[in-house]
C-alpha positions as CSV (number, residue, x, y, z in Angstrom):
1,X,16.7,-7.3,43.0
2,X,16.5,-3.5,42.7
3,X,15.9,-3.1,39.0
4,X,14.4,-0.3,37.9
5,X,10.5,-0.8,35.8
6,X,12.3,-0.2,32.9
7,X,15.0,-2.4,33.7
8,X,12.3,-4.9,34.4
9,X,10.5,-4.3,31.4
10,X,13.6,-5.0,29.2
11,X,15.0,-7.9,31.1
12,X,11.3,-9.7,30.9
13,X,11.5,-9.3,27.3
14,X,14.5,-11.3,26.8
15,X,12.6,-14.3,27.8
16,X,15.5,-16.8,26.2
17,X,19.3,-17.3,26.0
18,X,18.7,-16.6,22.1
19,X,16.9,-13.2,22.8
20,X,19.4,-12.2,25.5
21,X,22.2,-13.0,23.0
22,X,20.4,-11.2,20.0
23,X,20.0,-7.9,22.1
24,X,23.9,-8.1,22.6
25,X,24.7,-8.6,19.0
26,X,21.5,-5.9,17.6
27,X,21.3,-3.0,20.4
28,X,24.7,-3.2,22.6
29,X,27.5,-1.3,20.4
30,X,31.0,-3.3,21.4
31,X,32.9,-1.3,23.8
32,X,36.2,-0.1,22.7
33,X,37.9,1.5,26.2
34,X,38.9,4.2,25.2
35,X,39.8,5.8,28.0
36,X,40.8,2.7,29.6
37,X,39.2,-0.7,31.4
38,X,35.8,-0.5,32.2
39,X,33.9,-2.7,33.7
40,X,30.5,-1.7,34.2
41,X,27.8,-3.5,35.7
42,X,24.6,-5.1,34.0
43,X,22.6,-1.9,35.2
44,X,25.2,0.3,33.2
45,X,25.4,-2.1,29.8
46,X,21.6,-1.4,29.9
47,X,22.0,2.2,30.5
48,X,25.0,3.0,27.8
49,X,24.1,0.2,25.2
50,X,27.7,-0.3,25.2
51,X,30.0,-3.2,26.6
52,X,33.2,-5.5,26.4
53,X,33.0,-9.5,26.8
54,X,33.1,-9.3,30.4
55,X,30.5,-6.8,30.6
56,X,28.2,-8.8,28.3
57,X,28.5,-11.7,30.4
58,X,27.9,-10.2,33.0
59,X,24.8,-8.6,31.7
60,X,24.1,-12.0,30.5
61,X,24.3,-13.9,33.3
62,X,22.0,-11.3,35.1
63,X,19.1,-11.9,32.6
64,X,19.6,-15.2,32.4
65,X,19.5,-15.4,36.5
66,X,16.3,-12.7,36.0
67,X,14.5,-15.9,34.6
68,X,15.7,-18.5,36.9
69,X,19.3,-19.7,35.5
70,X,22.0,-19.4,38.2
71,X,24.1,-16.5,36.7
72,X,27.2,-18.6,35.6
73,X,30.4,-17.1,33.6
74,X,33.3,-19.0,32.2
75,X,36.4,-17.6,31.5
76,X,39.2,-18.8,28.4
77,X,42.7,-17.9,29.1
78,X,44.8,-17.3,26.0
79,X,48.9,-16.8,24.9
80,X,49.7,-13.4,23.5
81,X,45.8,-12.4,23.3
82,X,43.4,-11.4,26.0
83,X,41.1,-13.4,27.8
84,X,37.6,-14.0,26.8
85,X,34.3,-14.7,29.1
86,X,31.0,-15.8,28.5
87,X,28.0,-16.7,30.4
88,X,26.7,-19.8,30.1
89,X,23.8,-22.1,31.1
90,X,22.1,-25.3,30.6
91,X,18.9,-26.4,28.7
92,X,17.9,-30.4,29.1
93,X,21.3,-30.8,30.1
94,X,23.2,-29.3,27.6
95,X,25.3,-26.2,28.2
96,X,25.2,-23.3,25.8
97,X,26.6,-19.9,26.1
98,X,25.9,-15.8,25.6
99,X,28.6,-13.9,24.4
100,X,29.7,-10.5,23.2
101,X,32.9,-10.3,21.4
102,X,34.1,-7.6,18.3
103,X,35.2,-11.0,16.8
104,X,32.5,-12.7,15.0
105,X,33.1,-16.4,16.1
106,X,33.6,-15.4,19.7
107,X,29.8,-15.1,20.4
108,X,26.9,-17.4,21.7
109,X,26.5,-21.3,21.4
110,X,23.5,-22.9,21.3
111,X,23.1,-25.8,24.2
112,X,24.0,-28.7,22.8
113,X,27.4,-29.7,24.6
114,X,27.3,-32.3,26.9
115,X,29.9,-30.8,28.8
116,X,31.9,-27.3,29.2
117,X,34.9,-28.8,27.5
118,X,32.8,-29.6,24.3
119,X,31.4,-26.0,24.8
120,X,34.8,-24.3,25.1
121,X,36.6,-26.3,21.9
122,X,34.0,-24.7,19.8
123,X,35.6,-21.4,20.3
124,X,39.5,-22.3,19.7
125,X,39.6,-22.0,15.9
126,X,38.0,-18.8,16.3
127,X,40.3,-17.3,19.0
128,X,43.2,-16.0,17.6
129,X,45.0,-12.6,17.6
130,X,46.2,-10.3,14.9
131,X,49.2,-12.5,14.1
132,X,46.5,-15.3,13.0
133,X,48.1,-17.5,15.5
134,X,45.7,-19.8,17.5
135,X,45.9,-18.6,21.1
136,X,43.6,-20.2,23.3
137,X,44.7,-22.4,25.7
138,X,42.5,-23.3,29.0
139,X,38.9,-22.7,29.9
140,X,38.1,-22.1,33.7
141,X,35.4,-23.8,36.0
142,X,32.0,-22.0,35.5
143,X,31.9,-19.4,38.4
144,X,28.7,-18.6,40.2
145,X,28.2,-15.0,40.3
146,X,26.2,-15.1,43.2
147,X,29.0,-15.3,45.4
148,X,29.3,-11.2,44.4
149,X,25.5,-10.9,45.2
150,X,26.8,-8.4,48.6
151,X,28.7,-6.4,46.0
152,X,25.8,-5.6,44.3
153,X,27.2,-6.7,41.0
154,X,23.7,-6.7,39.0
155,X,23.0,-2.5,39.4
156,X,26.3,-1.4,41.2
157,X,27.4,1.7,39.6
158,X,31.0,1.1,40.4
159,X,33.0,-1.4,39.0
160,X,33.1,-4.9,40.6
161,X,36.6,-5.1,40.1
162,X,36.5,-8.6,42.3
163,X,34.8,-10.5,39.6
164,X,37.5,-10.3,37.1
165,X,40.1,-10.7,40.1
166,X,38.7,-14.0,41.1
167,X,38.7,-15.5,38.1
168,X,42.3,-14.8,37.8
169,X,42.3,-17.3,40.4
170,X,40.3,-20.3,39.6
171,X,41.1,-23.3,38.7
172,X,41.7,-23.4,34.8
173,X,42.0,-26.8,32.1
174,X,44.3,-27.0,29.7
175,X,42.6,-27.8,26.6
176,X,46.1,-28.6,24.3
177,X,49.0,-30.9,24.9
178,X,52.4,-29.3,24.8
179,X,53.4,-31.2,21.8
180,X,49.7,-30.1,19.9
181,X,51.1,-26.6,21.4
182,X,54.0,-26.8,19.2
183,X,52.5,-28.2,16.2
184,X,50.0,-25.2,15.7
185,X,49.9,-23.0,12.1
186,X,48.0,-20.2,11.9
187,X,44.6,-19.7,10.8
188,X,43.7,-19.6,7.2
189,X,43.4,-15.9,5.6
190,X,39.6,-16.9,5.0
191,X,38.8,-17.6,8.7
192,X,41.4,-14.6,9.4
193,X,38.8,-12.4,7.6
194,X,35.4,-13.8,8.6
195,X,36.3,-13.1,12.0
196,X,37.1,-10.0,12.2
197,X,33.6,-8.8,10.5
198,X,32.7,-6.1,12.9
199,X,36.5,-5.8,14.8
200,X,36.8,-2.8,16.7
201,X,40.0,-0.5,16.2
């Protein structure tokens, strides 16, 4: 890969999925778009200290590939709410997951889920918009980002616009009935306000 010594440097340092997560959370500021989407690449998130989920993922995928992980994301579609993706990866066969998210149950899980449906019903009491309605509904296939490896994705300094775009396109499960659908109340007020400690906007 073309990283730079200092790019090096950093992504040595984050020698686990917990130190790659805690650099996202402590030194990367959540990015609000203000000027519209972004997307940048890993190279960028280490260069602005700023990113959105798929940007963290990205950049977390790339560290976690820097140290011999394939660099896998997985993307949650929602109802009336965006989308959320995460990396995620596997330890003793367990997957766990690196997020960044300006919603504070939205982040990292440690691996402990015997499978990526386990993984991805940890985050659906947590995902809900400013309505308090629950909105998560399916969790895709984990994507490989290797298959972007000619687009440079890791230090491109243009956005890989055909990361996002594929996973439009995958395969996605449902995770809810249509009749648990219907039945759903909104979060309490408690869980309203713990998760938006540190909501952007």
């Amino acid at each position: 890969m073309d990283w730079t010594p200092n790019e090096t440097r950093l992504l040595r340092s984050l020698r686990t999925p917990d130190e790659i997560q805690r650099f996202l959370d402590d030194d990367v500021d959540y990015n609000r778009e203000l000027r519209g989407p972004t997307l940048r690449s890993p190279r960028l998130v280490i260069r602005d200290r700023t990113a959105q989920c798929m940007e963290g993922a990205m950049f977390a995928a790339a560290a976690l590939s820097f140290h011999g992980h394939p660099p896998l994301i997985l993307d949650f579609e929602a109802r009336r709410d965006w989308d959320h993706v995460v990396a995620v990866y596997k330890v003793s066969g367990a997957w766990g997951a690196i997020g960044k998210s300006n919603y504070s149950g939205l982040g990292g899980r440690a691996p402990v889920y015997r499978t990526l449906r386990e993984l991805a019903m940890t985050y659906f009491e947590h995902y809900f918009n400013r309505r308090r309605e629950r909105t998560m509904r399916r969790y895709s296939r984990p994507v490989n980002l290797e298959r972007f490896d000619d687009l440079r994705w890791r230090t491109s300094a243009e956005p890989v616009w055909a990361i996002p775009e594929h996973l439009a396109k995958v395969y996605h499960h449902d995770l809810l009935t249509r009749r648990q659908e219907r039945s759903l109340t909104p979060v309490t007020r408690r869980l309203f306000t713990a998760g938006k400690v540190g909501l952007a906007g």
